[in-house]
Backbone as CSV, one residue per row, in Angstrom:
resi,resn,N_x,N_y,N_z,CA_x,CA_y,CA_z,C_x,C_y,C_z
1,UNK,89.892,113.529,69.240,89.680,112.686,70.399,90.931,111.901,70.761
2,UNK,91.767,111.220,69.789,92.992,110.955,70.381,93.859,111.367,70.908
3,UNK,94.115,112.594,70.130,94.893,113.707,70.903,94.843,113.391,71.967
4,UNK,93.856,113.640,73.090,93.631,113.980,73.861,94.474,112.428,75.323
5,UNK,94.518,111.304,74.420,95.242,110.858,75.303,96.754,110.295,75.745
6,UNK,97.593,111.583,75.110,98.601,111.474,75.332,98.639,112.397,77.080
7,UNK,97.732,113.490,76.645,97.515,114.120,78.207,96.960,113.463,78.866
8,UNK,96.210,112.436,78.923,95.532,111.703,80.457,96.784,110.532,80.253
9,UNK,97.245,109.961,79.942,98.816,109.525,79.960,99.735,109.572,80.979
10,UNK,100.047,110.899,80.769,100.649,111.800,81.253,100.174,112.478,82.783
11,UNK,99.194,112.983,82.515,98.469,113.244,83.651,98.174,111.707,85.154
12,UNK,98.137,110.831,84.459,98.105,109.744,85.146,99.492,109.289,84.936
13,UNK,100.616,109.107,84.871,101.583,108.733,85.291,101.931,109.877,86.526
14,UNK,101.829,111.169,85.923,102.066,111.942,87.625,101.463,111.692,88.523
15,UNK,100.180,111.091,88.858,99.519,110.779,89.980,100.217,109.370,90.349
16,UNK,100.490,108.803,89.325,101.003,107.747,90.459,102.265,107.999,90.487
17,UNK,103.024,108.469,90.282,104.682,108.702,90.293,104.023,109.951,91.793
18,UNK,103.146,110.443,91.907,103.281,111.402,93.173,103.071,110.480,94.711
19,UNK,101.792,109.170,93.819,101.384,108.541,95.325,102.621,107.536,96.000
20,UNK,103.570,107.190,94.574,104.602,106.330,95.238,105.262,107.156,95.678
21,UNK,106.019,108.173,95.790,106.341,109.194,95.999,106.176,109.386,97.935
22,UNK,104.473,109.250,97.876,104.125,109.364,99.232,104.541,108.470,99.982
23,UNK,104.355,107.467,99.241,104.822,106.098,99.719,106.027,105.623,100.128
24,UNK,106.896,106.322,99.604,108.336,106.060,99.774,108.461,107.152,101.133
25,UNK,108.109,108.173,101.058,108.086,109.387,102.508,107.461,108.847,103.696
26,UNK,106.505,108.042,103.219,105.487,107.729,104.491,106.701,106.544,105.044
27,UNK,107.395,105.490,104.107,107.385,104.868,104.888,109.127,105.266,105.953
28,UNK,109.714,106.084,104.785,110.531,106.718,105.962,110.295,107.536,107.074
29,UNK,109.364,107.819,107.468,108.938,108.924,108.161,107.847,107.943,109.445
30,UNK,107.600,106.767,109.230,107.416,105.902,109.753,108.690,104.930,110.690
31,UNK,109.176,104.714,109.974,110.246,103.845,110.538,111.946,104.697,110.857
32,UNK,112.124,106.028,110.926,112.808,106.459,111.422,111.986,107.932,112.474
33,UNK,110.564,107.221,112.832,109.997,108.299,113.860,110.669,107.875,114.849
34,UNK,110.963,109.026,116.066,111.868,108.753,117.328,110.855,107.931,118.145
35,UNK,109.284,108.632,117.991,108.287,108.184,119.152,108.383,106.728,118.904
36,UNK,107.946,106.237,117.834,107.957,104.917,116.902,109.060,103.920,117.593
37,UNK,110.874,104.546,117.207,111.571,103.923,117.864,111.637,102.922,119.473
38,UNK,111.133,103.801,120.014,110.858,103.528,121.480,109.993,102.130,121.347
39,UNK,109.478,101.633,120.868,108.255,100.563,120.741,108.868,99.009,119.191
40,UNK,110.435,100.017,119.086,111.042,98.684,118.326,110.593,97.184,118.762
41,UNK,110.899,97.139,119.917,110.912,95.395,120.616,109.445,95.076,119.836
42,UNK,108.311,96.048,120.442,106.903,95.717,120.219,106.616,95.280,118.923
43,UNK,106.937,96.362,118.051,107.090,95.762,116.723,107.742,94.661,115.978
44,UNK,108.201,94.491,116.777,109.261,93.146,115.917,108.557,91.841,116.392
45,UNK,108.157,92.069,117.771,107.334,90.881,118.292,106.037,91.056,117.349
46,UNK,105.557,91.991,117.167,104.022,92.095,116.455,104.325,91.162,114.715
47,UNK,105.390,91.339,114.078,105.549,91.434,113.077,105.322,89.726,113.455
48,UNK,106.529,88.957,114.256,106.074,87.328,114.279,105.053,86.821,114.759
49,UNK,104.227,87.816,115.724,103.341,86.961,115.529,102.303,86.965,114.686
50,UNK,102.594,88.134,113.649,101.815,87.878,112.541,102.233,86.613,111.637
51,UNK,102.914,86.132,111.453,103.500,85.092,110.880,102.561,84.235,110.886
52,UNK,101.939,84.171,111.647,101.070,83.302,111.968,100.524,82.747,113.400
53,UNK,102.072,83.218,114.533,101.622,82.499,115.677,100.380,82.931,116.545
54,UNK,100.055,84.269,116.523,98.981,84.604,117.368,98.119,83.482,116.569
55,UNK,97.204,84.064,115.109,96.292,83.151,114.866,95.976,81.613,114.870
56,UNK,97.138,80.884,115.293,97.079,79.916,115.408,97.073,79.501,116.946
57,UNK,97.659,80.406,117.748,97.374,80.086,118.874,96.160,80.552,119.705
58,UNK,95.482,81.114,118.935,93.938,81.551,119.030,93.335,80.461,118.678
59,UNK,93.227,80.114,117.517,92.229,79.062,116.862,92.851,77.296,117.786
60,UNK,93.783,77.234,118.404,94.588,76.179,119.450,93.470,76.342,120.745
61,UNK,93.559,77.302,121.105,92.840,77.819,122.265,91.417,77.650,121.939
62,UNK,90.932,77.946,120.642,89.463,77.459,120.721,88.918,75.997,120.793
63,UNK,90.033,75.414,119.875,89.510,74.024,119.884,89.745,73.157,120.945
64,UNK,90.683,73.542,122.199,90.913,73.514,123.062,89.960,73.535,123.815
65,UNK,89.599,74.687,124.432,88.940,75.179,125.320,87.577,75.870,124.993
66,UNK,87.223,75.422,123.978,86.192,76.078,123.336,84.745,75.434,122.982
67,UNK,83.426,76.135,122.689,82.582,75.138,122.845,83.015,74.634,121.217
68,UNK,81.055,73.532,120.701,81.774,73.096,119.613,81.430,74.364,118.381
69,UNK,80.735,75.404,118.735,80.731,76.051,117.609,82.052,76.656,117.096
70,UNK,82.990,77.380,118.371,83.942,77.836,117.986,84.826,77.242,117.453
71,UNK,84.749,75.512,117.289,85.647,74.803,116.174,85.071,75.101,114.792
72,UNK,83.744,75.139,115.072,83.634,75.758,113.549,83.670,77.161,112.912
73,UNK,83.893,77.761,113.983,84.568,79.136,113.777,85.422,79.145,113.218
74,UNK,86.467,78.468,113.728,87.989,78.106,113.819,88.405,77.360,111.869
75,UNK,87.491,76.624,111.777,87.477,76.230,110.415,87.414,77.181,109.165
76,UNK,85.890,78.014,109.195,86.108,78.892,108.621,86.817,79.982,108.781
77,UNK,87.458,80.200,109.686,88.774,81.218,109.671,90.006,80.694,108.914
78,UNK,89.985,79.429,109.103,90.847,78.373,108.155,91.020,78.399,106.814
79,UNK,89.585,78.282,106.391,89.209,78.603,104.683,89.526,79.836,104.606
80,UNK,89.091,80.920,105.013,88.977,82.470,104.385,91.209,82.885,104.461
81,UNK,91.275,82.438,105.535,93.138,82.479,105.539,93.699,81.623,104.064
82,UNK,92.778,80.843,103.891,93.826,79.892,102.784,93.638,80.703,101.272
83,UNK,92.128,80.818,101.823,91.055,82.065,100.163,92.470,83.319,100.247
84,UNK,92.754,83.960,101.116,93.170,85.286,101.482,94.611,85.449,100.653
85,UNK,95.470,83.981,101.670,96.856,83.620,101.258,96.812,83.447,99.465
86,UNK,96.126,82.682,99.316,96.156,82.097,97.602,95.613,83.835,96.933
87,UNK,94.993,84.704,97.730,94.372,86.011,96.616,95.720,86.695,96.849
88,UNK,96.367,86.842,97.628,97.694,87.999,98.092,98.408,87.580,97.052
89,UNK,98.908,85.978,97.517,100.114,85.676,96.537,100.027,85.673,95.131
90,UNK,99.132,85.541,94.299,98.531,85.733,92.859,98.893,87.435,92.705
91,UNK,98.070,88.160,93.853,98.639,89.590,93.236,99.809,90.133,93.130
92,UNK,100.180,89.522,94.247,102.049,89.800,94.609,102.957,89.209,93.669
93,UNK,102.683,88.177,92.704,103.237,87.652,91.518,102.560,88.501,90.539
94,UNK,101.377,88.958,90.116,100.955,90.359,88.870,101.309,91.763,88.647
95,UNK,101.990,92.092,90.389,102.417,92.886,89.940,104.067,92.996,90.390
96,UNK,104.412,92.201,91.231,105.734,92.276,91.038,106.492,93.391,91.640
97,UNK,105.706,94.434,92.462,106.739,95.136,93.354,107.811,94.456,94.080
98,UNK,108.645,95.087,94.394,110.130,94.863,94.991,110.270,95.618,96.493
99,UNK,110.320,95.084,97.502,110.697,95.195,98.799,111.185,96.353,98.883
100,UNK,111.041,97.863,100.266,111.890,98.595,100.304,113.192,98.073,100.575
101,UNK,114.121,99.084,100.554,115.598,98.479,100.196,115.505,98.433,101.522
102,UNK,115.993,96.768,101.882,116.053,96.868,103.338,117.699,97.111,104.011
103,UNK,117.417,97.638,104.819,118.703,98.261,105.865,118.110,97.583,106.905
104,UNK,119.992,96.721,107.430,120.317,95.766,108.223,120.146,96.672,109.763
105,UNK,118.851,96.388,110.655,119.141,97.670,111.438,119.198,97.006,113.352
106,UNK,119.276,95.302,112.559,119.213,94.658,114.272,118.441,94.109,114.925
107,UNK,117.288,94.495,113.839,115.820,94.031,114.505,115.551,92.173,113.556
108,UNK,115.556,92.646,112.472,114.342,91.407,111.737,115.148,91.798,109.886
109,UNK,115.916,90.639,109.660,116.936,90.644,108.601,116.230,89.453,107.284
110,UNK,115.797,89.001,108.016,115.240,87.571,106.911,113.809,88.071,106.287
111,UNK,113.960,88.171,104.978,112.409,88.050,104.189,111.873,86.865,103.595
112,UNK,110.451,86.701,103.800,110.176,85.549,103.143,109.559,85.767,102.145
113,UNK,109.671,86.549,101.047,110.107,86.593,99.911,110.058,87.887,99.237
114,UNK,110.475,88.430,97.919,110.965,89.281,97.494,109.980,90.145,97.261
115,UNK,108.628,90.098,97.195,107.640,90.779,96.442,106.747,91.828,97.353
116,UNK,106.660,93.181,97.500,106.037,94.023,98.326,104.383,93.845,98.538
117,UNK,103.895,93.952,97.830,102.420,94.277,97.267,101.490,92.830,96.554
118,UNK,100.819,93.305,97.664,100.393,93.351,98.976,100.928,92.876,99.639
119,UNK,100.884,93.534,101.436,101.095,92.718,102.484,100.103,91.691,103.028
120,UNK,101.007,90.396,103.192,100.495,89.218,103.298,100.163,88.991,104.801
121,UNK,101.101,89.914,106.076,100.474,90.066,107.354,99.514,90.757,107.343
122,UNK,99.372,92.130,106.376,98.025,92.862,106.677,96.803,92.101,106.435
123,UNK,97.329,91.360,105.029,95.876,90.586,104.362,95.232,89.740,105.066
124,UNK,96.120,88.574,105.884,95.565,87.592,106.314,95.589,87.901,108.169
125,UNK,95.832,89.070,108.518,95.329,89.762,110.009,94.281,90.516,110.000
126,UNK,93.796,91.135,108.539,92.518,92.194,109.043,91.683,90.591,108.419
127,UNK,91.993,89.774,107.563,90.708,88.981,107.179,90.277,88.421,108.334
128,UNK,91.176,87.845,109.582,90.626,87.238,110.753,90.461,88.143,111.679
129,UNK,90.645,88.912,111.303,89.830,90.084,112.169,88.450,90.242,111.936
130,UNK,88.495,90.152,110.602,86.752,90.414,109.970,85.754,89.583,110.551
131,UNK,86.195,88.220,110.784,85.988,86.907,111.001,85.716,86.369,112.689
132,UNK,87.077,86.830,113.195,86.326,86.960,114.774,85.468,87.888,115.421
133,UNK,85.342,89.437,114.795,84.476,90.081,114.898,82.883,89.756,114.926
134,UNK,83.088,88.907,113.509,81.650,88.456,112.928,81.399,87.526,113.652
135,UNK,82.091,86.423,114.543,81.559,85.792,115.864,81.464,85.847,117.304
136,UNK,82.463,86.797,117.125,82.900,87.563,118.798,82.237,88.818,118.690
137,UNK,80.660,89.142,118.842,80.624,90.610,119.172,80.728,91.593,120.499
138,UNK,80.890,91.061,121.229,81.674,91.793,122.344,82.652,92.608,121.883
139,UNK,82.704,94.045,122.686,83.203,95.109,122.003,85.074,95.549,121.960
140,UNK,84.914,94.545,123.589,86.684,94.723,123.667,87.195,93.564,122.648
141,UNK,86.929,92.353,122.213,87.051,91.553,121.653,87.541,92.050,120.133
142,UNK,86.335,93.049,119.825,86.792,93.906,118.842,87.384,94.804,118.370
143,UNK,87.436,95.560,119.392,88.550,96.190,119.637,89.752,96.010,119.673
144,UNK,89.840,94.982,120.665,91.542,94.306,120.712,92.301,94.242,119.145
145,UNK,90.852,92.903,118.956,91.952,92.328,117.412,92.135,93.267,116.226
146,UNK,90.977,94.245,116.502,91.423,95.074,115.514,92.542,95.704,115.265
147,UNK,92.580,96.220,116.732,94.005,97.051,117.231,95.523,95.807,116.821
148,UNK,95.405,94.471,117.117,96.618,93.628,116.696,96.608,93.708,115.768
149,UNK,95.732,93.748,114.563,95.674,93.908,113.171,96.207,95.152,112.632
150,UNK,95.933,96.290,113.278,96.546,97.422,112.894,98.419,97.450,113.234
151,UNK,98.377,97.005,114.469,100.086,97.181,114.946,101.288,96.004,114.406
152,UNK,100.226,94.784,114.236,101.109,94.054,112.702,101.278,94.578,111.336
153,UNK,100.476,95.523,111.191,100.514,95.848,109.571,101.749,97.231,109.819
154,UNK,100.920,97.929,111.173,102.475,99.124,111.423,103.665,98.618,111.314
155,UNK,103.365,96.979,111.957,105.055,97.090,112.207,105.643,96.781,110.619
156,UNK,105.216,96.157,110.016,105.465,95.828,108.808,106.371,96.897,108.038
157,UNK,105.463,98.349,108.274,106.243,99.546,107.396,107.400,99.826,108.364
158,UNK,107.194,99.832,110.068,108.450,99.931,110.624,109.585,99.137,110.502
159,UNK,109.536,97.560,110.573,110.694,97.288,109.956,111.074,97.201,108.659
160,UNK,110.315,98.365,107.669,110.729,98.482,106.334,110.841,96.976,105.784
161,UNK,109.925,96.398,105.545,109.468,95.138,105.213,108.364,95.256,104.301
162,UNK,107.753,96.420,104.091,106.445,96.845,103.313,106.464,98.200,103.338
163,UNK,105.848,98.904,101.881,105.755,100.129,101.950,104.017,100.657,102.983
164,UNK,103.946,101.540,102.969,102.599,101.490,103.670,101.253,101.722,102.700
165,UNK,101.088,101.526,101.503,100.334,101.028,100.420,100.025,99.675,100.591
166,UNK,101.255,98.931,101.018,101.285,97.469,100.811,99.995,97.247,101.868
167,UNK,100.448,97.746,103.001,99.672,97.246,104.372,98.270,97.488,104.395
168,UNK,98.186,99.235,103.343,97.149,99.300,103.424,95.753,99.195,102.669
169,UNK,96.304,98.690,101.420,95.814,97.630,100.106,95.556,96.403,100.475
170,UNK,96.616,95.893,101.541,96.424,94.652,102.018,95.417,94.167,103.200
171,UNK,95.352,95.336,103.735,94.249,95.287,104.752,92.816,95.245,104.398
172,UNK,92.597,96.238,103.069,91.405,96.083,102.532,91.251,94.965,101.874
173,UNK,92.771,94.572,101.074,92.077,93.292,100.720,91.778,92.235,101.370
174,UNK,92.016,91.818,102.763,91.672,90.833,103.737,90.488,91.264,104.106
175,UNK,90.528,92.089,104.409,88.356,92.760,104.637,87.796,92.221,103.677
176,UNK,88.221,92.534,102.733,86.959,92.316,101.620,86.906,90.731,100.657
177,UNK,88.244,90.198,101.172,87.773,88.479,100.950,87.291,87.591,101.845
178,UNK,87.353,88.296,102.993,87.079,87.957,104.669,85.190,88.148,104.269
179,UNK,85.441,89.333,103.963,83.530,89.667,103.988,82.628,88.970,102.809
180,UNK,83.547,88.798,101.488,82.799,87.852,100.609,82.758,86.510,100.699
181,UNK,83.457,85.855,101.316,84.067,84.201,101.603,82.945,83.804,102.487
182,UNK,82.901,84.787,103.977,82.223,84.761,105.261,80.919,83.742,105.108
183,UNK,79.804,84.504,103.974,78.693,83.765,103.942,78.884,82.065,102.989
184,UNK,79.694,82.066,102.142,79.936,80.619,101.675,80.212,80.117,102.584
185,UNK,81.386,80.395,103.256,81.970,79.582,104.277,80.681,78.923,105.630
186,UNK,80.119,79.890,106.020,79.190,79.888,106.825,78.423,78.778,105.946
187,UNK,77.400,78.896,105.004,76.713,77.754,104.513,77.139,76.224,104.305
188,UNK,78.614,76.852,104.288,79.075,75.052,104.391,78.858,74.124,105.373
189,UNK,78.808,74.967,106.292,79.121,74.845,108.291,77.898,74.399,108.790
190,UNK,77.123,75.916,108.571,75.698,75.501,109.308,74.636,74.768,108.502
């Protein structure tokens, strides 16, 4: 019976030495597509306002102009971003991936910080995605943000800022602290 696990060892280091592998192809094959190129500007704008400014100038606009539930929308989108931020950065310190090697290419030169995995735009754009969905059900509504959620996390692998594992580990993981948080958060509220 021991024998036997020097071959699953083995056998499992090639699977993941094949998926990074993919990972490293995908994300060149991403960020030096010609079609891709054409939509640089878009991406680079997508990438800041993942930073934070769209969501904040969403949740500005609600409390703004909004009735009073959507301040409490706005709150718990607050909590599940802070739940999201504090789950990314814990993983992104466990495991310690390292940034693709970035090449200076004109667009977006500054990182805010060294660690790949997970992406911290994917995580905390699909979690408020999860989140305005779950109060906005109107369909373009959902649609939209989904779609901003997807073209921040693209741009991410386009300006070689994230491999596309990162984005897309990171996306699930904002879904799925977005979807467990949702009902605490909610009981606090209502």
């Amino acid at each position: 019976m021991l024998s036997a696990w020097p071959r699953v060892v083995v056998r499992l280091d090639r699977v993941v030495e094949s998926v990074l592998r993919w990972d490293v192809e995908t994300l060149q094959a991403i960020s030096e597509h010609p079609i891709l190129s054409r939509f640089s500007r878009l991406f680079l704008i997508a990438t800041y306002l993942g930073d934070g400014y769209l969501w904040g100038g969403i949740a500005l606009g609600l409390i703004l102009f909004g009735q009073p539930m959507d301040r409490d929308y706005v709150l718990i989108g607050l909590g599940i971003t802070i739940v999201n931020i504090a789950v990314f950065r814990l993983f992104k310190l466990l495991f310690g991936r390292a940034r693709p090697t970035f090449v200076v290419c004109g667009l977006r030169s500054r990182l805010i910080d060294s660690y790949s995995f997970p992406s911290g735009h994917a995580t905390t754009s699909f979690g408020l995605a999860l989140v305005l969905s779950a109060f906005y059900s109107a369909w373009p509504i959902q649609i939209s943000i989904y779609l901003v959620a997807i073209m921040i996390a693209l741009s991410r692998v386009y300006l070689r800022e994230h491999y596309p594992l990162d984005v897309i580990c990171g996306g699930l993981l904002g879904l799925f602290t977005a979807a467990y948080m949702l009902p605490f958060f909610k009981s606090l509220i209502f």
